[in-house]
PDB file of N, CA, C and O in Angstrom:
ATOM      1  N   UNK A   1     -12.886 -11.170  -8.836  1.00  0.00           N
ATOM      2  CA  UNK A   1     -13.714 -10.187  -8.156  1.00  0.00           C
ATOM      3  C   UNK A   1     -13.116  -9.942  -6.778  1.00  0.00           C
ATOM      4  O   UNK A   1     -13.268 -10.862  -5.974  1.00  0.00           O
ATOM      5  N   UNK A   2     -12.646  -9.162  -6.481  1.00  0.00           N
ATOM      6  CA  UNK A   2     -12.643  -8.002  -5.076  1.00  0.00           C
ATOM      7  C   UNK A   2     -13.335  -8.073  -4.409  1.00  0.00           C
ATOM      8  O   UNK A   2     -14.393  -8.615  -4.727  1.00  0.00           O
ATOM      9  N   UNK A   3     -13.092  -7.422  -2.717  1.00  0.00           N
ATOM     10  CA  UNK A   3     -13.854  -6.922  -1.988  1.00  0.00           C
ATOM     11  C   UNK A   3     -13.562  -5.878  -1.962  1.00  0.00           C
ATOM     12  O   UNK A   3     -12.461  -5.427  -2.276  1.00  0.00           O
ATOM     13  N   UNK A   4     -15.051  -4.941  -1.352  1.00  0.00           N
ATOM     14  CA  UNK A   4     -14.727  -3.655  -1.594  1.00  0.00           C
ATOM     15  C   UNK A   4     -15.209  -3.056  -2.650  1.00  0.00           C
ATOM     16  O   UNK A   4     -14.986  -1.847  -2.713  1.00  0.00           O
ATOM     17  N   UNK A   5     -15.785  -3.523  -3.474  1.00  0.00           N
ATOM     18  CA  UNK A   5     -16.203  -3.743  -5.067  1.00  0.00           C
ATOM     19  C   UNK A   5     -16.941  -2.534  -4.683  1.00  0.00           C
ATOM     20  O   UNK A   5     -17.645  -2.350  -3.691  1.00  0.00           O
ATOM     21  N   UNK A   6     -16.570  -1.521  -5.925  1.00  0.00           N
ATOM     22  CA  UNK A   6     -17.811  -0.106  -5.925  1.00  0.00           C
ATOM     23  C   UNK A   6     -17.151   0.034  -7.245  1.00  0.00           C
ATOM     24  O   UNK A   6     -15.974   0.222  -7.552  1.00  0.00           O
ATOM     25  N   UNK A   7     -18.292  -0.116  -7.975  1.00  0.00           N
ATOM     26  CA  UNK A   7     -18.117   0.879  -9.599  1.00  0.00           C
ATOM     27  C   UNK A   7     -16.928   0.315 -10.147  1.00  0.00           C
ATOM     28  O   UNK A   7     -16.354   1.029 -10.969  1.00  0.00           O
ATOM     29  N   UNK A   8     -16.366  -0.910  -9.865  1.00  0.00           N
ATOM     30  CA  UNK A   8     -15.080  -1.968 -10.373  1.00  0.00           C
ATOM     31  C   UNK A   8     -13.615  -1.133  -9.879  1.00  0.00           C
ATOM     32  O   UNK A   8     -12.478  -1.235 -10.339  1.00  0.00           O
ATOM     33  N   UNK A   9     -14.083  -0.375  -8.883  1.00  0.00           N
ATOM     34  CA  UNK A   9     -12.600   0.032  -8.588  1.00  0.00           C
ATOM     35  C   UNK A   9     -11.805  -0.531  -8.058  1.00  0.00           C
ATOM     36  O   UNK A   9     -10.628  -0.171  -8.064  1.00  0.00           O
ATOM     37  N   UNK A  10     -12.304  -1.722  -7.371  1.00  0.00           N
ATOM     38  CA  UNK A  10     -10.926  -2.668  -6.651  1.00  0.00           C
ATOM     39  C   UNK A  10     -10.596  -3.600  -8.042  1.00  0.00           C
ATOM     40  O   UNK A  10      -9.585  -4.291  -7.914  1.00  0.00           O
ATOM     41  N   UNK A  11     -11.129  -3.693  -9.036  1.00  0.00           N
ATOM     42  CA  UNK A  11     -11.305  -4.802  -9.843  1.00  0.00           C
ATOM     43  C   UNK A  11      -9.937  -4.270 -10.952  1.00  0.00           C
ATOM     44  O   UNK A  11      -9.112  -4.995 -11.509  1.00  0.00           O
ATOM     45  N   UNK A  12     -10.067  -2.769 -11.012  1.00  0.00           N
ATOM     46  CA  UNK A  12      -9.468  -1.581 -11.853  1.00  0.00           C
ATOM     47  C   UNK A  12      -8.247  -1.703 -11.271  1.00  0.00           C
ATOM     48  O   UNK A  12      -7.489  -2.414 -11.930  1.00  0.00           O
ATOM     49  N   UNK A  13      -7.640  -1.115  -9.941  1.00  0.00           N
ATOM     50  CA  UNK A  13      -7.117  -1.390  -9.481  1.00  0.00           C
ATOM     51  C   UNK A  13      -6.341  -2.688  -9.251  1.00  0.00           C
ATOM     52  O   UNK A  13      -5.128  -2.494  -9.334  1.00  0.00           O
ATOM     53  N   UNK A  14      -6.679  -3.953  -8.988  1.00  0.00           N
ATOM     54  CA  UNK A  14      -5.901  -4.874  -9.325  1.00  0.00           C
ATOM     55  C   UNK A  14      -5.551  -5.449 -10.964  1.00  0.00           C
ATOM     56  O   UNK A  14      -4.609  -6.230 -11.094  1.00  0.00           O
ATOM     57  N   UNK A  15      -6.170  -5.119 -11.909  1.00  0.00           N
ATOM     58  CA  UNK A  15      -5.426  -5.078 -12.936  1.00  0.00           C
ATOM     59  C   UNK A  15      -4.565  -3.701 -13.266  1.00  0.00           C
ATOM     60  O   UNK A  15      -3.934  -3.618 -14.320  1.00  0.00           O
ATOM     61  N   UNK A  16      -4.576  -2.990 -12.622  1.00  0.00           N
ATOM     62  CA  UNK A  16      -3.383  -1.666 -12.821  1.00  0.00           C
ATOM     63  C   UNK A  16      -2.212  -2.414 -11.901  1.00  0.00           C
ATOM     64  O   UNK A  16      -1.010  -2.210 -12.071  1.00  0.00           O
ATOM     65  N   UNK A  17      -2.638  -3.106 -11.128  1.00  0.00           N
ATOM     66  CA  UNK A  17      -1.216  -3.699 -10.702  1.00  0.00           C
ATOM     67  C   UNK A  17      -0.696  -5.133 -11.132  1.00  0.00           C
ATOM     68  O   UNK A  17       0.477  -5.468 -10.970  1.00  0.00           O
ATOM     69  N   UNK A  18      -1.497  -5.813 -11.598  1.00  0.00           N
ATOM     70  CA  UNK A  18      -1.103  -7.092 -12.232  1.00  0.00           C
ATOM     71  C   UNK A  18      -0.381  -5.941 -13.520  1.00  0.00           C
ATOM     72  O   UNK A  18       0.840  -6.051 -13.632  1.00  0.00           O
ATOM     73  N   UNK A  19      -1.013  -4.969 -14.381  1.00  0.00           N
ATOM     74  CA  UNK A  19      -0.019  -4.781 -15.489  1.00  0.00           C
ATOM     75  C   UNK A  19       1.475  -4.220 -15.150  1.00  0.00           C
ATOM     76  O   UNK A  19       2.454  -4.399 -15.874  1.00  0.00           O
ATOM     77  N   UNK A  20       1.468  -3.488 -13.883  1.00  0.00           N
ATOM     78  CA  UNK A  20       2.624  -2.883 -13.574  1.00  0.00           C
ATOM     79  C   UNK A  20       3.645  -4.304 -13.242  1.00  0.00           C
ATOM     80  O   UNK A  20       4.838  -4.242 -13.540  1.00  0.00           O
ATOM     81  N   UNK A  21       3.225  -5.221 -12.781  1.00  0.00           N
ATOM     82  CA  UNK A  21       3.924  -6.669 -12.370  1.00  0.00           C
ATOM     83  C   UNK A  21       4.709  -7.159 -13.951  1.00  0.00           C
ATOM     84  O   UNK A  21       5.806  -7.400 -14.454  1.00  0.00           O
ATOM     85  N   UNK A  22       3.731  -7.115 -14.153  1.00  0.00           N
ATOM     86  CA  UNK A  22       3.844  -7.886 -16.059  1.00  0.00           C
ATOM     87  C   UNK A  22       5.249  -6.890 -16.745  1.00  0.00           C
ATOM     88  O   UNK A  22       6.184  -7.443 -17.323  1.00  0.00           O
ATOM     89  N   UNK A  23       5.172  -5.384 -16.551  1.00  0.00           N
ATOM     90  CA  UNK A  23       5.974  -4.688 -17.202  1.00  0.00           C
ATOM     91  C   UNK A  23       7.244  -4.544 -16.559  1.00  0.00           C
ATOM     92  O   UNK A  23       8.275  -4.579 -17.230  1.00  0.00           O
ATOM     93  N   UNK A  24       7.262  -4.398 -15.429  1.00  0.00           N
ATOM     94  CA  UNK A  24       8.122  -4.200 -14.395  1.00  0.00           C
ATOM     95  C   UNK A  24       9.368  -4.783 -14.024  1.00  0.00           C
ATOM     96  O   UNK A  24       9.832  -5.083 -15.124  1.00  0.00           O
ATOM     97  N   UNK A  25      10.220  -5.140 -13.149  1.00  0.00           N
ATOM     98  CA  UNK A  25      11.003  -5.885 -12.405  1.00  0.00           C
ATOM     99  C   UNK A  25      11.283  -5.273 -11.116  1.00  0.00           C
ATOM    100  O   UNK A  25      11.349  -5.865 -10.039  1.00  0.00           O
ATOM    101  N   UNK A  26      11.482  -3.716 -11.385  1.00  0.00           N
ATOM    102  CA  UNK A  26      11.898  -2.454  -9.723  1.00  0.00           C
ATOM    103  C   UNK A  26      10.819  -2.357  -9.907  1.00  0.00           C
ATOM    104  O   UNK A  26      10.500  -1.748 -10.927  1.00  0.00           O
ATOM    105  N   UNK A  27       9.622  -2.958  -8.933  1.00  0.00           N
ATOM    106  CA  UNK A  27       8.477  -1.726  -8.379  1.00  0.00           C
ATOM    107  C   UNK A  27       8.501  -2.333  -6.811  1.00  0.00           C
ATOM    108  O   UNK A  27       9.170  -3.270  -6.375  1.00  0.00           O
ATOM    109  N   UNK A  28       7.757  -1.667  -6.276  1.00  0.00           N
ATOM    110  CA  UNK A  28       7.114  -1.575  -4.726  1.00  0.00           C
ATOM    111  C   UNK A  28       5.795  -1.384  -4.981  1.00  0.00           C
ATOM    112  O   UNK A  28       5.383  -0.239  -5.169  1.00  0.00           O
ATOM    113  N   UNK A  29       4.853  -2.591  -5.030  1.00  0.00           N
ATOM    114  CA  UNK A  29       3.556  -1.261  -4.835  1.00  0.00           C
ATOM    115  C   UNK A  29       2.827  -1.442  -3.133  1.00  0.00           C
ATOM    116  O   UNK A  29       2.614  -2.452  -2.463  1.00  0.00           O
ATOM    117  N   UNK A  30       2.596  -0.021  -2.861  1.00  0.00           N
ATOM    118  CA  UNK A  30       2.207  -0.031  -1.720  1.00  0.00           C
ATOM    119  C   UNK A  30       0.291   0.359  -1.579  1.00  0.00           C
ATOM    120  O   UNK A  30      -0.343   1.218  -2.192  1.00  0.00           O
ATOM    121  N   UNK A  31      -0.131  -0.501  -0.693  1.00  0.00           N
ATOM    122  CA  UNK A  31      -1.390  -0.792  -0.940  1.00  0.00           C
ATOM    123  C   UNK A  31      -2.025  -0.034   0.620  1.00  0.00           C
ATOM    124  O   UNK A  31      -2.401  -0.853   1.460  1.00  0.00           O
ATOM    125  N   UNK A  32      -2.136   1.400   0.978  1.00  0.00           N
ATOM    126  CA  UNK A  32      -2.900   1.655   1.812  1.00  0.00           C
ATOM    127  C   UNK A  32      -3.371   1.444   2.672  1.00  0.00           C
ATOM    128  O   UNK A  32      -2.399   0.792   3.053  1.00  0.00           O
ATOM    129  N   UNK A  33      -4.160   1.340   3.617  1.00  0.00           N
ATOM    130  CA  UNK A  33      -5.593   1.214   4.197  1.00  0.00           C
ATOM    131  C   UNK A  33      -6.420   2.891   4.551  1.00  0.00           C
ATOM    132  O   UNK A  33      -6.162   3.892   3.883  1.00  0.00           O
ATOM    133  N   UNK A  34      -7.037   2.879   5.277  1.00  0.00           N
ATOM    134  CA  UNK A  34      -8.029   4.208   5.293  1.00  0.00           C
ATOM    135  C   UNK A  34      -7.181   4.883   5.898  1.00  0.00           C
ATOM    136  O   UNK A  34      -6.631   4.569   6.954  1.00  0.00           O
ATOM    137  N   UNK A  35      -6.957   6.235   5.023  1.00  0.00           N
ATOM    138  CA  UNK A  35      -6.315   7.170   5.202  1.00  0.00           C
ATOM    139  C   UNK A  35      -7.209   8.181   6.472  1.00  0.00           C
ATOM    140  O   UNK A  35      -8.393   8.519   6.449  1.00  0.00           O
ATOM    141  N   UNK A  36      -6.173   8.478   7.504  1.00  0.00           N
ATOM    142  CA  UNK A  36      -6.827   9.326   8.757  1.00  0.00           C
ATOM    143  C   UNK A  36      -6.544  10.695   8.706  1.00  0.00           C
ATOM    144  O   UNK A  36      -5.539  11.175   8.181  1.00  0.00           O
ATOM    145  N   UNK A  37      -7.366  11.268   9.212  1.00  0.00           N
ATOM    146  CA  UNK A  37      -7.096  13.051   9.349  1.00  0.00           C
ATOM    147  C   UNK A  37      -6.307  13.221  10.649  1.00  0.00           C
ATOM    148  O   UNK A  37      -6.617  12.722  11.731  1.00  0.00           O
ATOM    149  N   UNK A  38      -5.180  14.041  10.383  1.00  0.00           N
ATOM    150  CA  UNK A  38      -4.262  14.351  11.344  1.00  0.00           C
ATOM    151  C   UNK A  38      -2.923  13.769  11.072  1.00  0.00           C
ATOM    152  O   UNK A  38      -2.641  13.062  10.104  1.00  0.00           O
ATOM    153  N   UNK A  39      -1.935  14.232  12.258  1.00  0.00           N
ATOM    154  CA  UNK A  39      -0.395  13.307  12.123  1.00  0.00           C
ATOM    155  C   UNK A  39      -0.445  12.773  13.267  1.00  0.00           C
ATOM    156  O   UNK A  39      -0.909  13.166  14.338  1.00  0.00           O
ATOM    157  N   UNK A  40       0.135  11.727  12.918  1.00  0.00           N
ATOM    158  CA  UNK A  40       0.555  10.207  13.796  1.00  0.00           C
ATOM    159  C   UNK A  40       1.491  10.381  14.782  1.00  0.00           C
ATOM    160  O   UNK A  40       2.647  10.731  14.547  1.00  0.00           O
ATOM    161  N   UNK A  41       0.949  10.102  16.125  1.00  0.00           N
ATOM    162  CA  UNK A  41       1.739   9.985  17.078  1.00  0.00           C
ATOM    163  C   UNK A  41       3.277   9.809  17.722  1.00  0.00           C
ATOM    164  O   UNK A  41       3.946  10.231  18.665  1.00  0.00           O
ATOM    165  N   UNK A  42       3.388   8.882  16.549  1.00  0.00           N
ATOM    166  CA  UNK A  42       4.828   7.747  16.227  1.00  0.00           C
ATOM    167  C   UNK A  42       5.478   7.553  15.088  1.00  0.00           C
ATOM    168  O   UNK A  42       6.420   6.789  14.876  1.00  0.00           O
ATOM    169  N   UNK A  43       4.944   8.264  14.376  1.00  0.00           N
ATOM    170  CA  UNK A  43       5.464   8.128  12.832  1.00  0.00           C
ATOM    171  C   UNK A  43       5.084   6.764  12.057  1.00  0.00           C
ATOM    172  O   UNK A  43       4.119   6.038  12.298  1.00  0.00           O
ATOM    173  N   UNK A  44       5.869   6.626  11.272  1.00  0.00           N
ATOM    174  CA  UNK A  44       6.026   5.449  10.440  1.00  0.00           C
ATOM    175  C   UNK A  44       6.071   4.593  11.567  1.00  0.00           C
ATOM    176  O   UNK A  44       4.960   4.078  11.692  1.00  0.00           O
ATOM    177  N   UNK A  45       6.837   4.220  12.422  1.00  0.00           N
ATOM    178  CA  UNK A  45       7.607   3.242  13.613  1.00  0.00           C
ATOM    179  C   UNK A  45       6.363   2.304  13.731  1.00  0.00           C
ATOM    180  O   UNK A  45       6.473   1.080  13.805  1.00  0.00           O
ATOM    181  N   UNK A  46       5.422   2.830  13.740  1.00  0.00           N
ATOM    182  CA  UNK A  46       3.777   2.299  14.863  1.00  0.00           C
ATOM    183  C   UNK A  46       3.100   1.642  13.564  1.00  0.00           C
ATOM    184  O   UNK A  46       1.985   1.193  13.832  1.00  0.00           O
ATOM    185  N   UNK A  47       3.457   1.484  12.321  1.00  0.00           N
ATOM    186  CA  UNK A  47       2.647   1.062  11.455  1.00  0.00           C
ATOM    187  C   UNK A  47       2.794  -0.052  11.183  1.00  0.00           C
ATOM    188  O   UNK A  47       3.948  -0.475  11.108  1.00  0.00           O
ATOM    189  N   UNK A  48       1.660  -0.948  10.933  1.00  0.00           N
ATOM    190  CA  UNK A  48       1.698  -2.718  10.715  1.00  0.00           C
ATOM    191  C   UNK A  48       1.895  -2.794   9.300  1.00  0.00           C
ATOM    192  O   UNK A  48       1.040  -2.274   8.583  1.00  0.00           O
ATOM    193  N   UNK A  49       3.041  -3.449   8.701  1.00  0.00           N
ATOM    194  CA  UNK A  49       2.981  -3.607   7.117  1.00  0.00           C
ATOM    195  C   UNK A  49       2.660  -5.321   7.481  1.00  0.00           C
ATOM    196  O   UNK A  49       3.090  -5.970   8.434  1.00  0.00           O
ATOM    197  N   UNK A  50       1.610  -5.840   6.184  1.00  0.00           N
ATOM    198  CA  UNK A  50       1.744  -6.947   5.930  1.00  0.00           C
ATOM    199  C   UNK A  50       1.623  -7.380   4.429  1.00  0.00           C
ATOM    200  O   UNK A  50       1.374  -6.526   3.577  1.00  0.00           O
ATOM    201  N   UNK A  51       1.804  -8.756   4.082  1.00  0.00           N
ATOM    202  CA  UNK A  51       1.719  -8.949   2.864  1.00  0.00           C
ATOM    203  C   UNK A  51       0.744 -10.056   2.342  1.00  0.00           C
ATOM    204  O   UNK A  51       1.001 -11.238   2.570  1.00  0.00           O
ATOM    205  N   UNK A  52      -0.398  -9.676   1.627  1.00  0.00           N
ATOM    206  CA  UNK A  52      -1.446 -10.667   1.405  1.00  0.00           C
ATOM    207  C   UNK A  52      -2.464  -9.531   1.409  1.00  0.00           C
ATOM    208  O   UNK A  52      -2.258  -8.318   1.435  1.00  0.00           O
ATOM    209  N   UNK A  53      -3.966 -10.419   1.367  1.00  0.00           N
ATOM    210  CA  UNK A  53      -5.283  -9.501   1.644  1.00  0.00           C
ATOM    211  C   UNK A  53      -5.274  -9.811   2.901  1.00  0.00           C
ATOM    212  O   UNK A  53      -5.435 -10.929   3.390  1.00  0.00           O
ATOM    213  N   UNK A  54      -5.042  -8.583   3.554  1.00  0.00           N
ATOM    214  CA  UNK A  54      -5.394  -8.525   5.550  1.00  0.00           C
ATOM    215  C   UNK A  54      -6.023  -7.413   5.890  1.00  0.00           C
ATOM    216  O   UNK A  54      -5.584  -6.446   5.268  1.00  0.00           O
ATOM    217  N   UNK A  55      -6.978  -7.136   6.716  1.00  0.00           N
ATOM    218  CA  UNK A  55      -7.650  -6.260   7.447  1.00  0.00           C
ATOM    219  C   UNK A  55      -7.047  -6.243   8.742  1.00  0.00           C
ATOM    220  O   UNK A  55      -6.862  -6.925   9.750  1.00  0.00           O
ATOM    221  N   UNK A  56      -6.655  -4.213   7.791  1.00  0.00           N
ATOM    222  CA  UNK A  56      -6.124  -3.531   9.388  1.00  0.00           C
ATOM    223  C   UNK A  56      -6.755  -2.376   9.225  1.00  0.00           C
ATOM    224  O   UNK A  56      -7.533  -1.966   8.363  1.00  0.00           O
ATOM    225  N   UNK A  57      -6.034  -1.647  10.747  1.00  0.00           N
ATOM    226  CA  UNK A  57      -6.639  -0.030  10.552  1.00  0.00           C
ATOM    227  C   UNK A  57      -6.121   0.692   9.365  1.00  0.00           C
ATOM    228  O   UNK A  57      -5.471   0.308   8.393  1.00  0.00           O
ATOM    229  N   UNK A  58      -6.811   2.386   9.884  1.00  0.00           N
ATOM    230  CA  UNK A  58      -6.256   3.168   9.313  1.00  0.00           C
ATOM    231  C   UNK A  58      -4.643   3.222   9.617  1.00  0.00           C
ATOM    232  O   UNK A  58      -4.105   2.339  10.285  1.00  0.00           O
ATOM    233  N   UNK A  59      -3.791   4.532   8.973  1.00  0.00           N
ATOM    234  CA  UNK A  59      -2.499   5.424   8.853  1.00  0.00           C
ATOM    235  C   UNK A  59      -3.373   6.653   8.359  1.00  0.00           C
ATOM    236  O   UNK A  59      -4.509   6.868   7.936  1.00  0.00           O
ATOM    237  N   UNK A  60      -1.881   7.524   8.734  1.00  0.00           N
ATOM    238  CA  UNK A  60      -2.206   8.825   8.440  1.00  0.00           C
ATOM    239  C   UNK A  60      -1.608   9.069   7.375  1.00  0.00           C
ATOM    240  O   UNK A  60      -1.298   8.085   6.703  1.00  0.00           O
ATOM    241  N   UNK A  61      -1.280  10.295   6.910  1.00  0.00           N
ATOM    242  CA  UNK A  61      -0.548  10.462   5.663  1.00  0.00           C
ATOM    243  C   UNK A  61       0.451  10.908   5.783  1.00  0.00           C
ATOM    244  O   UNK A  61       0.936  11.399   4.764  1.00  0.00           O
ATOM    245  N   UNK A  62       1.161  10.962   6.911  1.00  0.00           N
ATOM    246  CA  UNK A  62       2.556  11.463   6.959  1.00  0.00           C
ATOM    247  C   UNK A  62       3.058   9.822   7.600  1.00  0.00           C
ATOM    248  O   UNK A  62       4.172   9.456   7.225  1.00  0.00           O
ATOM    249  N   UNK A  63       2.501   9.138   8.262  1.00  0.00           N
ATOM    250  CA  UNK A  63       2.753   7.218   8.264  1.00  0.00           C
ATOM    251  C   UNK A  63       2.989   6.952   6.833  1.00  0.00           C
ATOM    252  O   UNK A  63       4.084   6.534   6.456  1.00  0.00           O
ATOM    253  N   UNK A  64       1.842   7.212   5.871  1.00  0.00           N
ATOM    254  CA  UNK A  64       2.142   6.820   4.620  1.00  0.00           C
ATOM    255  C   UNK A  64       3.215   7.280   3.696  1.00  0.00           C
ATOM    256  O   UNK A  64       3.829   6.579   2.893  1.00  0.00           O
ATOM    257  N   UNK A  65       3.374   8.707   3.946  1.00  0.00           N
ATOM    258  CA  UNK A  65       4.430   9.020   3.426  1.00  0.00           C
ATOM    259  C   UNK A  65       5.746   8.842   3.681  1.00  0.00           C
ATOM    260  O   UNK A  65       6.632   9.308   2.963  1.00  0.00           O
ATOM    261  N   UNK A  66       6.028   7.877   5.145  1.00  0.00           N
ATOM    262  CA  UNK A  66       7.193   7.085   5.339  1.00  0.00           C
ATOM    263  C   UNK A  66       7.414   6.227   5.055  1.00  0.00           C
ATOM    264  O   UNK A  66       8.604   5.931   5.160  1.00  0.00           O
ATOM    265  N   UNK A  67       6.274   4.973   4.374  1.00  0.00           N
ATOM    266  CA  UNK A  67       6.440   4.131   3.999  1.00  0.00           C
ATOM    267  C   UNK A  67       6.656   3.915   2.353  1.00  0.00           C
ATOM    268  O   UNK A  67       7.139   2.928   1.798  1.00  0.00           O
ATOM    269  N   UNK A  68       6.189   5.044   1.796  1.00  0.00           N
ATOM    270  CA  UNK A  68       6.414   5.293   0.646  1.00  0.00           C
ATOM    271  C   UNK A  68       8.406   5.662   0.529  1.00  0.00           C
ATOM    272  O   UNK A  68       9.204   5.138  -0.248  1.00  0.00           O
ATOM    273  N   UNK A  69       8.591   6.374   1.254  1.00  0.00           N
ATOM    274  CA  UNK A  69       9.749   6.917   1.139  1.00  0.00           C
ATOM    275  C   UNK A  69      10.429   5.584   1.180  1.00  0.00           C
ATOM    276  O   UNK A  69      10.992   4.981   0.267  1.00  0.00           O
ATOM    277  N   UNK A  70      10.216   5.180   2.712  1.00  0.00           N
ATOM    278  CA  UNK A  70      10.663   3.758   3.295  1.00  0.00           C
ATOM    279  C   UNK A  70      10.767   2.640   1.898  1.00  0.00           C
ATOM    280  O   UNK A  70      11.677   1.831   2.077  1.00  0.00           O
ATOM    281  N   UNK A  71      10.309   2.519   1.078  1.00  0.00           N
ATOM    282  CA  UNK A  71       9.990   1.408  -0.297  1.00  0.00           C
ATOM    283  C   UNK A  71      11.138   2.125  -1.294  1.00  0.00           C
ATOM    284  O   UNK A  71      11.863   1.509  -2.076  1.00  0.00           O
ATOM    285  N   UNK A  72      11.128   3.212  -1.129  1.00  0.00           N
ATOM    286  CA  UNK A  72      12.126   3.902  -2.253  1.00  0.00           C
ATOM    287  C   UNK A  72      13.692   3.139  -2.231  1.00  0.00           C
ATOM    288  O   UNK A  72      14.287   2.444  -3.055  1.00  0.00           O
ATOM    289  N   UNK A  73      14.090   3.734  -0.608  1.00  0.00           N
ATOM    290  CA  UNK A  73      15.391   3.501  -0.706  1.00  0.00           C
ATOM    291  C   UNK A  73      15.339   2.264   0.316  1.00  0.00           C
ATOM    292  O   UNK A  73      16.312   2.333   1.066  1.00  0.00           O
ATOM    293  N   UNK A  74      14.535   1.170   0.590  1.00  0.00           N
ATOM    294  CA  UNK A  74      14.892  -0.206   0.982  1.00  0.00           C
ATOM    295  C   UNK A  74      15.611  -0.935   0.180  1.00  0.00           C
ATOM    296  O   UNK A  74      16.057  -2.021   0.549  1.00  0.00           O
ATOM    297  N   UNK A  75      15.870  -0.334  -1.295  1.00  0.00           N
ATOM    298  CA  UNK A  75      16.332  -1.442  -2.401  1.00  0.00           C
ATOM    299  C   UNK A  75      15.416  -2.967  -2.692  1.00  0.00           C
ATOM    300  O   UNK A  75      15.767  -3.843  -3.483  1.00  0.00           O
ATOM    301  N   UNK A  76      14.008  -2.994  -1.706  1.00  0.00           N
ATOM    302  CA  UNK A  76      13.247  -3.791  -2.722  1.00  0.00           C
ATOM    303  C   UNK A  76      12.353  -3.924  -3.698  1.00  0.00           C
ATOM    304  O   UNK A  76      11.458  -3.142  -4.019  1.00  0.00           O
ATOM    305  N   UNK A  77      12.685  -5.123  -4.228  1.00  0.00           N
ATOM    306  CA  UNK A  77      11.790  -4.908  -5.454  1.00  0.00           C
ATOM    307  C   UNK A  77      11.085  -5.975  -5.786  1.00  0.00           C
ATOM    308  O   UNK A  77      11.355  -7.031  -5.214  1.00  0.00           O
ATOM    309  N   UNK A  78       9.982  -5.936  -6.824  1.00  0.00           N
ATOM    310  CA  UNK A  78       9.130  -7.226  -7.013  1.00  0.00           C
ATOM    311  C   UNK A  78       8.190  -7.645  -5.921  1.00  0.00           C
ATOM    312  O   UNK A  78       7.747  -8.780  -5.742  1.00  0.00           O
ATOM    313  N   UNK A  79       7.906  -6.369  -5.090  1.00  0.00           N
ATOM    314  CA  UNK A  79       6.756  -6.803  -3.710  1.00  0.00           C
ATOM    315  C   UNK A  79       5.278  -5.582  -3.900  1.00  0.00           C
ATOM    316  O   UNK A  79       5.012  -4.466  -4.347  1.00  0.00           O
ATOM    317  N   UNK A  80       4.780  -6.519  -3.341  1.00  0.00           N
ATOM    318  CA  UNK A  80       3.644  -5.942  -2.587  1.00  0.00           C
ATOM    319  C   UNK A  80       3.122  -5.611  -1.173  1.00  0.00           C
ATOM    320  O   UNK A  80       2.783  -6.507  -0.400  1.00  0.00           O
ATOM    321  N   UNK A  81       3.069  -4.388  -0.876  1.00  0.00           N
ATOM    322  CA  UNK A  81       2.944  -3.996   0.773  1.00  0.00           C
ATOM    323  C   UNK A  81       1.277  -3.280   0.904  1.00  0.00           C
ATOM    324  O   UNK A  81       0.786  -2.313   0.321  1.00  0.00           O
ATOM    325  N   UNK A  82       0.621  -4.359   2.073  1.00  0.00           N
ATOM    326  CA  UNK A  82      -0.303  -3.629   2.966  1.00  0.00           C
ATOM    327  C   UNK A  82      -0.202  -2.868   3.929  1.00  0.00           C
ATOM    328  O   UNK A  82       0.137  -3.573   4.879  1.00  0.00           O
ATOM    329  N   UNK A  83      -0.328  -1.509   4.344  1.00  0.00           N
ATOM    330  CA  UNK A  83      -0.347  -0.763   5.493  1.00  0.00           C
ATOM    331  C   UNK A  83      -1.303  -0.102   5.835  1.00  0.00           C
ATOM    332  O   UNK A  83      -1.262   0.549   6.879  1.00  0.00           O
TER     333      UNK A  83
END
């Protein structure tokens, strides 16, 4: 069981990524936090990645969409990222 729990979507969600683990070997999955209205000051640069269950702020979606990019061509694989 999750936190965050509404209607089993964190619950849904972590078995959509335990199966992607199971099938996988190249993935990145990147795990969000509350998406903000507007663009980011600093870009990607200003954003806290960590790895585990941690409480942080929001990103925006052009932050997120650097870190997405950022996961593409880092060449890693077999992780999990909080931002």
């Amino acid at each position: 069981f999750m936190g965050g729990y509404l209607n089993g979507v964190m619950d849904a969600k972590l078995r959509g990524e335990n199966k992607v683990r199971s099938m996988l070997k190249d993935y990145v999955i990147v795990r969000p936090g509350v998406l903000l209205s507007g663009k980011s000051k600093n870009g990607v640069l200003a954003v806290e990645l960590n790895q585990g269950d941690t409480i942080g702020g929001g990103l925006s979606r052009d932050e997120l969409a650097g870190i997405v990019w950022g996961a593409m061509v880092s060449g890693k694989k077999g992780v999990t990222v909080e931002a």
